[in-house]
BANU-145746 format. One record per atom (N, C-alpha, C, O): residue number from 0; residue in one letter; atom name; x, y, z. Coordinates in nm, 4 decimals. Layout:
N
pos / code / site / X / Y / Z
NUM / A / CA / X / Y / Z
...
END
This chain:
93
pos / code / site / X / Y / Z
0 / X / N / 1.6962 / 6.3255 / 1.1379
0 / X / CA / 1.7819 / 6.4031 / 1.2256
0 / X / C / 1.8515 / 6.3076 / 1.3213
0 / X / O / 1.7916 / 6.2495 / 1.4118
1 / X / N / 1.9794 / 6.2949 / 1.2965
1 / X / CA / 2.0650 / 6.2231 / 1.4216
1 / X / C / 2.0567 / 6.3131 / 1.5512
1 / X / O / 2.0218 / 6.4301 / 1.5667
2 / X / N / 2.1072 / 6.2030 / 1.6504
2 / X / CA / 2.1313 / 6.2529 / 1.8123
2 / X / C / 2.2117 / 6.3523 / 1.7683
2 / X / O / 2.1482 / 6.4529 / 1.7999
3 / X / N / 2.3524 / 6.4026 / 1.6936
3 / X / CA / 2.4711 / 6.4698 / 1.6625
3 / X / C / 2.3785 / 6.6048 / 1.6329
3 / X / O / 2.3805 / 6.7012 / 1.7094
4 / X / N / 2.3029 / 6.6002 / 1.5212
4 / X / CA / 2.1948 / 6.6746 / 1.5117
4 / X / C / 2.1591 / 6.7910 / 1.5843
4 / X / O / 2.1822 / 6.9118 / 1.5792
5 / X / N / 2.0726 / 6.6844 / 1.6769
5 / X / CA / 1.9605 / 6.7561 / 1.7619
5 / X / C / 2.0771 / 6.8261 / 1.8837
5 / X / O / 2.0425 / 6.9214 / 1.9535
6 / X / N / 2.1776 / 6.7804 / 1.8921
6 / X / CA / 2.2827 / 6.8474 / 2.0347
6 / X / C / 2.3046 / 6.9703 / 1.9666
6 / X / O / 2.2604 / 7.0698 / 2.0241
7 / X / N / 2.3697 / 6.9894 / 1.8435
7 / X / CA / 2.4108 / 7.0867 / 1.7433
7 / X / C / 2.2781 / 7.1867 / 1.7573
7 / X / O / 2.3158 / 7.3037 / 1.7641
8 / X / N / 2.1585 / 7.1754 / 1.7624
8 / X / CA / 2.0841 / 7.2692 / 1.7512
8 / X / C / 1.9964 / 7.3373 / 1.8934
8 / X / O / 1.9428 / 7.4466 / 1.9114
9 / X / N / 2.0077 / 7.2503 / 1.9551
9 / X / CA / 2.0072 / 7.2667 / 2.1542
9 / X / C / 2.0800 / 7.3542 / 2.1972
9 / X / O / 2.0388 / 7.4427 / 2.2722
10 / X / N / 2.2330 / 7.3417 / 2.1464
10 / X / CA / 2.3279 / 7.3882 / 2.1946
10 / X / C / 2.3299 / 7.5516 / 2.1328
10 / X / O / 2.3627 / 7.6475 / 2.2027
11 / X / N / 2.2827 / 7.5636 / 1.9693
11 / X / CA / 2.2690 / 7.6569 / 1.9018
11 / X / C / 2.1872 / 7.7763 / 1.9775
11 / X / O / 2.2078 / 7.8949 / 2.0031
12 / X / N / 2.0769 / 7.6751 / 2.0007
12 / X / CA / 1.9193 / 7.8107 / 2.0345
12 / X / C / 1.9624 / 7.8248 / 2.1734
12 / X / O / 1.9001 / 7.9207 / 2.2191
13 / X / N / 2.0465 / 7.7704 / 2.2703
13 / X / CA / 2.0547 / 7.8083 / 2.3928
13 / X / C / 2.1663 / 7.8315 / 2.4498
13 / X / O / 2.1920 / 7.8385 / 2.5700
14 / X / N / 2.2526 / 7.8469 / 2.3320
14 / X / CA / 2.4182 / 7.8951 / 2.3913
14 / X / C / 2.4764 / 7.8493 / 2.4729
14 / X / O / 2.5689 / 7.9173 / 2.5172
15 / X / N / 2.4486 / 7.6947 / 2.5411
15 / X / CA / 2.4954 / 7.6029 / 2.6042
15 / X / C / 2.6038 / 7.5232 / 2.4770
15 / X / O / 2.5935 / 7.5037 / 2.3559
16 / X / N / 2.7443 / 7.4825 / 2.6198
16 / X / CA / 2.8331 / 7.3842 / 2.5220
16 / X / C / 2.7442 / 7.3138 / 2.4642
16 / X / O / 2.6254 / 7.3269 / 2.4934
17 / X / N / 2.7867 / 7.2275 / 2.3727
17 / X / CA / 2.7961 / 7.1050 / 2.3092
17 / X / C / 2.7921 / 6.9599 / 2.3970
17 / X / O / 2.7194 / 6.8612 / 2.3854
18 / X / N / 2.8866 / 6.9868 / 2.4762
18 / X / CA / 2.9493 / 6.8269 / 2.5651
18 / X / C / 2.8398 / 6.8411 / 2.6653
18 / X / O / 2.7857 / 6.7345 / 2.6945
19 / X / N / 2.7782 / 6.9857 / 2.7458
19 / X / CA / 2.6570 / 7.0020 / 2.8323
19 / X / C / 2.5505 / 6.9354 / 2.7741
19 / X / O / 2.4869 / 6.8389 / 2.8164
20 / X / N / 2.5391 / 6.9984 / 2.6726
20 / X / CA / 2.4147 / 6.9639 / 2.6178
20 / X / C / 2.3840 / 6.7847 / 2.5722
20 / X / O / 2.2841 / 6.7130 / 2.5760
21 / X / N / 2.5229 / 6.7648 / 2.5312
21 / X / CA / 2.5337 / 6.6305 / 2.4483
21 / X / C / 2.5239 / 6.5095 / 2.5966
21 / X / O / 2.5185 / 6.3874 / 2.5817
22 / X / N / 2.5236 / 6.5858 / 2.7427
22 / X / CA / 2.5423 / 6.4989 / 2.8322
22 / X / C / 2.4151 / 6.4520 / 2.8866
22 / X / O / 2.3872 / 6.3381 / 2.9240
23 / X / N / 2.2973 / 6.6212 / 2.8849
23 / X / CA / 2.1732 / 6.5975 / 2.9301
23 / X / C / 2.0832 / 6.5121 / 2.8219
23 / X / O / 1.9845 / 6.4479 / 2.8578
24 / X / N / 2.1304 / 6.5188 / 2.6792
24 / X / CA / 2.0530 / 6.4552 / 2.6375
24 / X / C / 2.0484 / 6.2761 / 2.6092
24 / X / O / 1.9589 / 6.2086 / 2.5583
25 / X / N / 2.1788 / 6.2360 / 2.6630
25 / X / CA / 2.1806 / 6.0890 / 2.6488
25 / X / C / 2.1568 / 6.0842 / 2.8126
25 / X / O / 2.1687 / 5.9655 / 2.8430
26 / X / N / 2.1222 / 6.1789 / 2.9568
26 / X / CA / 2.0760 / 6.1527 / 3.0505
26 / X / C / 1.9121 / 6.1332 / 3.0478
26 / X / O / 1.8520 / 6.0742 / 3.1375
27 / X / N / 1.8426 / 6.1965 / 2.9213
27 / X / CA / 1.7324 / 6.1992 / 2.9374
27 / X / C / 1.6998 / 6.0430 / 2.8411
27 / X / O / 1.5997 / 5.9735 / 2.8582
28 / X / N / 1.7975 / 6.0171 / 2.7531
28 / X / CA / 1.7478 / 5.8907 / 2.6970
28 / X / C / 1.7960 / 5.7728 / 2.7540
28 / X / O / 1.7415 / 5.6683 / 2.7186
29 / X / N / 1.8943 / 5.7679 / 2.8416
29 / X / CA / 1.8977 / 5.6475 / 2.9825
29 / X / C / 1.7826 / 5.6673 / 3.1044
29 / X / O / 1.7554 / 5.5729 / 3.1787
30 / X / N / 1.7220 / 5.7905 / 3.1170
30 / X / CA / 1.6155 / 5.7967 / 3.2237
30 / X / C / 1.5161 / 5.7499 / 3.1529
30 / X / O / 1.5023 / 5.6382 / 3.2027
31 / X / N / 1.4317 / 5.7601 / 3.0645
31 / X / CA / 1.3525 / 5.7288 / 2.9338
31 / X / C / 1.3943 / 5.5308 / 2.9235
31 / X / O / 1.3114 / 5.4521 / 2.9691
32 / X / N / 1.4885 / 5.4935 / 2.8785
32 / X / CA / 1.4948 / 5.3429 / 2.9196
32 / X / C / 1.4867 / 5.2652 / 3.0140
32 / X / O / 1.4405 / 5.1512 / 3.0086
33 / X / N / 1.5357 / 5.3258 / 3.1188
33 / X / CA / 1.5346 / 5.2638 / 3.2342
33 / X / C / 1.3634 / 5.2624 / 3.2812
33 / X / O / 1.3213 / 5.1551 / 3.3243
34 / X / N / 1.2978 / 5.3422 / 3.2755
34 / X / CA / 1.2012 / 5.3943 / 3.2994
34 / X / C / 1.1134 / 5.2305 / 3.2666
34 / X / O / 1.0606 / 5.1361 / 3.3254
35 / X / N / 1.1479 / 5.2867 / 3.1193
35 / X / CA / 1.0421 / 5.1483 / 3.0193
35 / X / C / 1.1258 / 5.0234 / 3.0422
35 / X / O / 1.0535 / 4.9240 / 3.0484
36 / X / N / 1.2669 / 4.9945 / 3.0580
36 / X / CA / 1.3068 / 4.8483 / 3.0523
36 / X / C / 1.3009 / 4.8078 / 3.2422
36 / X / O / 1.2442 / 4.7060 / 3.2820
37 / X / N / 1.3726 / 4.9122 / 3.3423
37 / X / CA / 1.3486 / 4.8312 / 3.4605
37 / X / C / 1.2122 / 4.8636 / 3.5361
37 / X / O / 1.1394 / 4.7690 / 3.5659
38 / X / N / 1.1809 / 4.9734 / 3.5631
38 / X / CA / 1.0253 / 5.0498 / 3.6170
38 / X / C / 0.9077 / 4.9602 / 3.5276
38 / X / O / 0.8102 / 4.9261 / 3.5945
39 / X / N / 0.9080 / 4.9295 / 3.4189
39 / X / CA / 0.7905 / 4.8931 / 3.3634
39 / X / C / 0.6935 / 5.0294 / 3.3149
39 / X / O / 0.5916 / 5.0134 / 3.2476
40 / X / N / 0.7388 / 5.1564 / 3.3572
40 / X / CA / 0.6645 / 5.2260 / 3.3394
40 / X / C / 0.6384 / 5.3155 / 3.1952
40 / X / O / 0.7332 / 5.3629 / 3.1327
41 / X / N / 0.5194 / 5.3288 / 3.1589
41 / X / CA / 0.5312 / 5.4407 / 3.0352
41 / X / C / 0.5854 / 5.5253 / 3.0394
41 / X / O / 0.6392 / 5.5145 / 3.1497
42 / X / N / 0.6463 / 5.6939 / 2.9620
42 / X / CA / 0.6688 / 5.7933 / 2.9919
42 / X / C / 0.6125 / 5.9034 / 2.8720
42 / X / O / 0.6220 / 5.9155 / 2.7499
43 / X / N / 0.5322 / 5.9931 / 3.0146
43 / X / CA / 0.4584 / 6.1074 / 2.9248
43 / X / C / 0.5131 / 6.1854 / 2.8855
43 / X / O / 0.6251 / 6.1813 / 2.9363
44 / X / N / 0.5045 / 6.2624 / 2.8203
44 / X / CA / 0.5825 / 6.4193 / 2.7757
44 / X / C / 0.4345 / 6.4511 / 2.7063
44 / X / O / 0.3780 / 6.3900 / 2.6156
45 / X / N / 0.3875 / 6.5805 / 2.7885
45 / X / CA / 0.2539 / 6.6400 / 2.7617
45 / X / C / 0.3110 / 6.7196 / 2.5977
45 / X / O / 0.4218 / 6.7728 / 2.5911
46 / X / N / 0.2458 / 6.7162 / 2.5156
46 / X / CA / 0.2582 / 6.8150 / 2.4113
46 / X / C / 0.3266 / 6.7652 / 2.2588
46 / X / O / 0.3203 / 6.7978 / 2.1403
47 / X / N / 0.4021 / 6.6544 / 2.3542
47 / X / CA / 0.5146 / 6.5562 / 2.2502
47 / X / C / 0.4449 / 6.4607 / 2.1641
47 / X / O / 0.4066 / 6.4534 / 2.0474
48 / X / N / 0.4445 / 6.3477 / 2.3365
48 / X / CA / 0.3568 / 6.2463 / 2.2986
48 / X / C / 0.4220 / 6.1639 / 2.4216
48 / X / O / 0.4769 / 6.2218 / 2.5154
49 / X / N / 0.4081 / 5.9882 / 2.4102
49 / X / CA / 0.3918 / 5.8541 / 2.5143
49 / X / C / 0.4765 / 5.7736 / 2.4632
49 / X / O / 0.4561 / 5.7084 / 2.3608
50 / X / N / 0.5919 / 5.7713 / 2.5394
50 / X / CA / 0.6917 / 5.6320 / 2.4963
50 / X / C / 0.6167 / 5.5072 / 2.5711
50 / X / O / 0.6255 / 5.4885 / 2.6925
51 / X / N / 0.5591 / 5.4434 / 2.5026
51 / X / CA / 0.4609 / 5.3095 / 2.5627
51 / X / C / 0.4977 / 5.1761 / 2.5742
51 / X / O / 0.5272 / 5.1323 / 2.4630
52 / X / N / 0.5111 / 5.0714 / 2.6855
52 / X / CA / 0.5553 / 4.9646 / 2.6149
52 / X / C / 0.4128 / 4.8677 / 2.5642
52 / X / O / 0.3268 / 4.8581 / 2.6517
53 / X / N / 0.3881 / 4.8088 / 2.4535
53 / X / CA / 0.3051 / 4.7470 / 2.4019
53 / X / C / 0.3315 / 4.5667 / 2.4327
53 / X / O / 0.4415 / 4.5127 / 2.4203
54 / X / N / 0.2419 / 4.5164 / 2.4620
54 / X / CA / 0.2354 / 4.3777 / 2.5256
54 / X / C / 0.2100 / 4.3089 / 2.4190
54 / X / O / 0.1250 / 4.3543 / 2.3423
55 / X / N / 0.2663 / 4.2016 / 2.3917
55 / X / CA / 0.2465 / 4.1386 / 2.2509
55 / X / C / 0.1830 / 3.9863 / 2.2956
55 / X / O / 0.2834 / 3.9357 / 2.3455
56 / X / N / 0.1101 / 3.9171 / 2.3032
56 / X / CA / 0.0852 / 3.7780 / 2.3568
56 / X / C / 0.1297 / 3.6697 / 2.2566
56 / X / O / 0.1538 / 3.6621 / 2.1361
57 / X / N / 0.1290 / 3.6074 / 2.3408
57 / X / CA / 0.2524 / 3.4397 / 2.2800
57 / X / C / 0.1570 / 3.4041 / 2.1480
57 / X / O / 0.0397 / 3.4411 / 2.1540
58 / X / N / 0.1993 / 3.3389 / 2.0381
58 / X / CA / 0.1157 / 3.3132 / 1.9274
58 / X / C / 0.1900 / 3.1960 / 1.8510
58 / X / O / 0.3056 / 3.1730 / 1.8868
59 / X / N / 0.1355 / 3.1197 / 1.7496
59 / X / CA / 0.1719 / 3.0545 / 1.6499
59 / X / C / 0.1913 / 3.1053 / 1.5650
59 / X / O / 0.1367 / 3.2152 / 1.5554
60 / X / N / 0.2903 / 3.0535 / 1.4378
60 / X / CA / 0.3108 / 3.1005 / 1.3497
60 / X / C / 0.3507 / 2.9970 / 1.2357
60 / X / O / 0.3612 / 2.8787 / 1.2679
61 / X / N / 0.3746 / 3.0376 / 1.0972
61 / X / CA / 0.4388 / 2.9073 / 1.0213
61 / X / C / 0.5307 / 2.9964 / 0.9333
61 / X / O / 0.5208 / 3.1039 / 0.8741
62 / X / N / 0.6308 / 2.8945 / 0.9541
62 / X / CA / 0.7555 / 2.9129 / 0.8818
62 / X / C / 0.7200 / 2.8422 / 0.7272
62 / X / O / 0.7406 / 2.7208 / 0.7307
63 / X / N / 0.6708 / 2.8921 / 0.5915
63 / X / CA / 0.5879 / 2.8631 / 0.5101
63 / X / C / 0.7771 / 2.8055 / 0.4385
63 / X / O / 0.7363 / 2.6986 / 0.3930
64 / X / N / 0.8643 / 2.8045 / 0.4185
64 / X / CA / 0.9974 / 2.7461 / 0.3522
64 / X / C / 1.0105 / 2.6039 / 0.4119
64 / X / O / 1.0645 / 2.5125 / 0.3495
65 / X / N / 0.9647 / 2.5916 / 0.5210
65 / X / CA / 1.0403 / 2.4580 / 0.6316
65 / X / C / 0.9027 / 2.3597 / 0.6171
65 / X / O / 0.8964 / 2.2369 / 0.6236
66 / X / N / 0.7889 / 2.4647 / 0.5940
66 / X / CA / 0.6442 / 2.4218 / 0.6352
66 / X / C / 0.6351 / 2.3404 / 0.7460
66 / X / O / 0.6209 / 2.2182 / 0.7420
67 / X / N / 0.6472 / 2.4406 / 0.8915
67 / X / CA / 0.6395 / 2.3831 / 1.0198
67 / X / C / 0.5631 / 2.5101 / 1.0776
67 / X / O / 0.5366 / 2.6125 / 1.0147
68 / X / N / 0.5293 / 2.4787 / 1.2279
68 / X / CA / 0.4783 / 2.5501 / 1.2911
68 / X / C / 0.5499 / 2.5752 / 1.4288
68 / X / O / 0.5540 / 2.4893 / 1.5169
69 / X / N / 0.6094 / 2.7078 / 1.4406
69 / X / CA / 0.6429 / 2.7930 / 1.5264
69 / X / C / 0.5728 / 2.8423 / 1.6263
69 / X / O / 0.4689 / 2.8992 / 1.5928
70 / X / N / 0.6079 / 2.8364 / 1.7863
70 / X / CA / 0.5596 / 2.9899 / 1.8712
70 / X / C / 0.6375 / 3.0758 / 1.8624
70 / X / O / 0.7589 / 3.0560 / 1.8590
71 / X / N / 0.5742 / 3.2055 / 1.8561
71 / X / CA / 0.6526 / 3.3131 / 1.9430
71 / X / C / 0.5889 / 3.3504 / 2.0664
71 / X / O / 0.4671 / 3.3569 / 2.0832
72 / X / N / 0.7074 / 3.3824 / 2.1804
72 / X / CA / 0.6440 / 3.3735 / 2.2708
72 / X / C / 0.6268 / 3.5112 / 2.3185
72 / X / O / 0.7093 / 3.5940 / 2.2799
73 / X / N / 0.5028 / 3.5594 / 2.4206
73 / X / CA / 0.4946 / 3.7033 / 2.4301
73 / X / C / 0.6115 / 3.7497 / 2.4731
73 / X / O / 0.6942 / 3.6765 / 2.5275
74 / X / N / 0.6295 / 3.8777 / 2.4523
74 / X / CA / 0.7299 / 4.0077 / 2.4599
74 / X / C / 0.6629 / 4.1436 / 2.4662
74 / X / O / 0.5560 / 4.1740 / 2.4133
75 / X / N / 0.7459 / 4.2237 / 2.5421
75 / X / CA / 0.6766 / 4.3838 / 2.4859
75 / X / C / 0.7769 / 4.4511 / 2.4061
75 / X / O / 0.8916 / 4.4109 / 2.3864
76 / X / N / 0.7209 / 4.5628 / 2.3598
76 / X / CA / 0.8191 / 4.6615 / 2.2605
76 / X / C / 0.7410 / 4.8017 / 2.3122
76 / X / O / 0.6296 / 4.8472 / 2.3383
77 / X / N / 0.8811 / 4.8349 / 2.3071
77 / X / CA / 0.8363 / 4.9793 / 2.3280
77 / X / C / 0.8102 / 5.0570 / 2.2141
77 / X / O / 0.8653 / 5.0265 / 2.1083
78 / X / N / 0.7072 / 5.1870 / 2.2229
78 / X / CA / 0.6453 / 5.2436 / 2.1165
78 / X / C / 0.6137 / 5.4155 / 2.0903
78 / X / O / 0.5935 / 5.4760 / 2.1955
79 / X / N / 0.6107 / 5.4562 / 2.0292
79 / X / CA / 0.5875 / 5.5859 / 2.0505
79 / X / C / 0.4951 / 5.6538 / 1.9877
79 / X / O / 0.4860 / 5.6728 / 1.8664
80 / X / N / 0.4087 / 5.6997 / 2.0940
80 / X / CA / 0.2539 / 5.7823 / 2.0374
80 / X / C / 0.2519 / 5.8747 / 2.0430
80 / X / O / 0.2451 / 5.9089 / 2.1610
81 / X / N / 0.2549 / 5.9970 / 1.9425
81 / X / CA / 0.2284 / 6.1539 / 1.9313
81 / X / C / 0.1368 / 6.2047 / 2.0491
81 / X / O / 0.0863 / 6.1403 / 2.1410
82 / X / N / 0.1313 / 6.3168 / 2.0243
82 / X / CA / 0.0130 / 6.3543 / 2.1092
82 / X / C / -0.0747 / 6.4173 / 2.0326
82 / X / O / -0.0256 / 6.4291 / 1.9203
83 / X / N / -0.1706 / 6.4591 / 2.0382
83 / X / CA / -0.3219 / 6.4980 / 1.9574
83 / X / C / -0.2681 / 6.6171 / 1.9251
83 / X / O / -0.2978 / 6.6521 / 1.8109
84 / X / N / -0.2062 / 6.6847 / 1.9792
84 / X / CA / -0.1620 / 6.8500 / 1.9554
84 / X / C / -0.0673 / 6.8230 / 1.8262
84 / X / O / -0.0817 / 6.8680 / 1.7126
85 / X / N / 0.0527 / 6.7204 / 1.8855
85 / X / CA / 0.1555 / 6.6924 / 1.7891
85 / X / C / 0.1352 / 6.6686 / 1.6008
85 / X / O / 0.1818 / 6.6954 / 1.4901
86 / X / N / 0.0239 / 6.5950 / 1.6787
86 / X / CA / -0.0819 / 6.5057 / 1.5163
86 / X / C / -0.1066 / 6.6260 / 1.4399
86 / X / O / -0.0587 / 6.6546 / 1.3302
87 / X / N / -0.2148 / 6.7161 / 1.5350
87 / X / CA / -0.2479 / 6.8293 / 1.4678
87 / X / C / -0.1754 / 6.9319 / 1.3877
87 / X / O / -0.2136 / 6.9940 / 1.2885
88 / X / N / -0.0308 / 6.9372 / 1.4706
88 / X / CA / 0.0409 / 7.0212 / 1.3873
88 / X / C / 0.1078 / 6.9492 / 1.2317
88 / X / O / 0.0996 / 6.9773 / 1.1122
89 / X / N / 0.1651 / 6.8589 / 1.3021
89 / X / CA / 0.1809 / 6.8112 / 1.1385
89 / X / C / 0.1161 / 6.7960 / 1.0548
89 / X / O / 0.1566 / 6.8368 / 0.9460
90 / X / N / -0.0148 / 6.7309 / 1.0626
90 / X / CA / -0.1443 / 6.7813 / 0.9914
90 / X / C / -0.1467 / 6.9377 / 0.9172
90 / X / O / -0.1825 / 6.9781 / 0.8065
91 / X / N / -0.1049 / 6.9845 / 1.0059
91 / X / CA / -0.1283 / 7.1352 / 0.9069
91 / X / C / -0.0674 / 7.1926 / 0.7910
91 / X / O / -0.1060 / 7.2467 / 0.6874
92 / X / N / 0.0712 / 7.1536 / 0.8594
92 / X / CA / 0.1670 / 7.1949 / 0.7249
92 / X / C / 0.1976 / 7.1097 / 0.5845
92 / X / O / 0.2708 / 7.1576 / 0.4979
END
């Protein structure tokens, strides 16, 4: 399902424009980044699930073509964890 998508069907079940709808939802996915890229912070959504950022620590590696040895150095990535409810439902069907 694209972003185009999900506005199309927001807009459907709640008889809100399109351009309304299409505005809150790239407001909620710049609040959602900012959140995780300047705050540092996770973000919950009870029922959904946890946009998380995951800490990766600095490591070696080998480039097995060059046969040398590489770092990478730590980084985080952000991640996304269901929630137990969420799990469950898909589980069912």
């Amino acid at each position: 399902m694209t972003k185009a998508e999900i506005v199309n069907e927001i807009a459907l079940s709640t008889g809100v424009q399109r351009k309304d709808v299409s505005v809150v939802v790239e407001s909620f996915m710049e609040a959602v980044k900012n959140s995780m890229l300047k705050k540092k912070e996770n973000v919950y959504l009870r029922g959904f699930g946890s946009f998380i950022i995951k800490h990766r620590a600095a490591k070696t590696a080998r480039n097995i073509s060059k046969n040398i040895t590489i770092t990478i150095d730590a980084h985080d990535l952000p991640s996304f964890k269901p929630s137990k409810s969420f799990v469950a439902q898909m589980n069912q069907e």
